[in-house]
N, C-alpha and C positions, 0 to 999 in steps of 0.2 A: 326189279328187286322185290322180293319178298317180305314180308312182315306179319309177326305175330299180333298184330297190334297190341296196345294198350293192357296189358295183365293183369291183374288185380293179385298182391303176391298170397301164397296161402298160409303162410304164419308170418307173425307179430313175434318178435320175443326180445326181454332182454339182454343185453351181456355186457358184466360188471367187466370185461378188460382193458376199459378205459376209465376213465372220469372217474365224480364221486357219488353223483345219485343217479340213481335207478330210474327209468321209463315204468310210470304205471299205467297199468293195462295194455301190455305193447302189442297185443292180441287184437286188437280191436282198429290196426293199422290196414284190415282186407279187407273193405268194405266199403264204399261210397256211401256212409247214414249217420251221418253228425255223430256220432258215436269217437271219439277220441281217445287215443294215447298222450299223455302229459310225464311233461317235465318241470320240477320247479327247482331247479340246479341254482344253488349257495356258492357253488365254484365252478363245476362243469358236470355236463352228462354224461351215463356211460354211455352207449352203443345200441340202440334203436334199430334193427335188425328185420329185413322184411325179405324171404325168402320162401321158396317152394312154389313154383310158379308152373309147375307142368309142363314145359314147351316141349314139342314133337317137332322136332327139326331134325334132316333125315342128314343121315350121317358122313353124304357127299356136301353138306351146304359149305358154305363160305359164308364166317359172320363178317358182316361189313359196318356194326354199330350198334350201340345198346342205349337208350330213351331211356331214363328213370323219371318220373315226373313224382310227385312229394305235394299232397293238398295241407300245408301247415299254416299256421299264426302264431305270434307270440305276443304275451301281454306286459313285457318292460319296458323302461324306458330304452328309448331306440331300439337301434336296431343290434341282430344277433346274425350271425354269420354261421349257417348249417352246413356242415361238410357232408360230403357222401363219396364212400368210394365201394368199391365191387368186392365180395367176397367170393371166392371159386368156388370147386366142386366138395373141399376139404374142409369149408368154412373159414378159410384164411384171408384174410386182404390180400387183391393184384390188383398191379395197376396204379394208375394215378389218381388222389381224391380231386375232388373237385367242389368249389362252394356256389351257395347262392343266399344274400342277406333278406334278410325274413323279416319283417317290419309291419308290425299292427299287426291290429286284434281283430280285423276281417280274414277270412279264410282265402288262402293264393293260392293256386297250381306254380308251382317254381321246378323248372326242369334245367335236369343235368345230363349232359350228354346230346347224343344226336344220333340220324341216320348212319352218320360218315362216322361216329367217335366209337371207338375201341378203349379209352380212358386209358392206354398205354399199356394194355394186355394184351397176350395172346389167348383169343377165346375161338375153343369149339364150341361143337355141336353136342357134344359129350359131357362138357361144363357144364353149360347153359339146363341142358335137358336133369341134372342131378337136382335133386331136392335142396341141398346144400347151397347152391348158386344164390345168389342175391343182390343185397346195399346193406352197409350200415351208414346210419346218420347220427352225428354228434355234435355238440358245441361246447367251448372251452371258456367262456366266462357266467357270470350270475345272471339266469334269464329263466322265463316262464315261457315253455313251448309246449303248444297241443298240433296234432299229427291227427288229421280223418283218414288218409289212406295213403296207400303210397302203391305204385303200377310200376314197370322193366316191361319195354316194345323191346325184340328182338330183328334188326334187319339183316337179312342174307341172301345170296344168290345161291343156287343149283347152276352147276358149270353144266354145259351141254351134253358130256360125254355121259351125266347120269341115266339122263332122258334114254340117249342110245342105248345103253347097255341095258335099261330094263321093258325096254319094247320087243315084244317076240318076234322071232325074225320071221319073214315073209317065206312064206313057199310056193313057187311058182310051175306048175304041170305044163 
């Protein structure tokens, strides 16, 4: 199997389609440099949004799963519960979200998905590769969340017949 590994996504941005407050700085989610995005949600967040990832996956592939990993902390009491789920090539949610609870003010890598997980999507090569493609992250009670980066691993196979079809044929004298 194949893999893009580890991507760092290329925009940060808001989107009020959810929640009540806003993510400030959500630009500052493509970077591995202590540099953070925050949220200080009174009720809930809106939509935390990391997409534009570049992938070159060639257009025989087979995605066989998609790795979101999320470096986040949060400073309330307990614990907060961050959802994520996949935005297509349209900017829309597919799929299924999926959570992971976020606890303390040291910084975690907290991963969603896997090699084998599709999150209950049908995903190409042609999604994946649009600008548009992504995660949004959100959470639905009163909590203080900072976000240093967030990455989407791509895993896929090339069926065999690609190989064949683009090797030049032999000539034999």
């Amino acid at each position: 199997m194949a893999s893009t590994g580890n991507v760092f996504v290329g925009t940060g941005e808001n989107n009020a389609g959810i929640g009540a407050t806003a993510w400030v700085n959500p630009g500052n989610i493509t970077a591995d440099d202590t540099t953070d995005s925050t949220c200080t949600a009174a009720a809930s967040s809106q939509y935390l949004v990391g997409r534009n990832c570049g992938f070159t996956i060639p257009d025989a592939a087979i995605i066989k799963g998609i790795t979101v990993r999320i470096e986040a902390s949060e400073s309330s009491t307990g614990a907060e519960t961050l959802n994520a789920q996949l935005q297509n090539d349209s900017g829309t949610l597919f799929g299924s979200s999926k959570t992971n609870s976020i606890n303390g003010t040291s910084k975690t890598v907290y991963t969603y998905g896997s090699a084998t997980d599709l999150w209950g999507a049908t995903i190409t090569p042609a999604i994946v590769r649009d600008a548009d493609f992504g995660v949004r992250f959100w959470y639905t009670t009163a909590h203080n969340m900072a976000v240093d980066y967030v990455t989407i691993a791509v895993e896929f196979v090339i069926p065999e017949f690609y190989y064949v079809m683009r090797t030049p044929a032999r000539r034999f004298y």
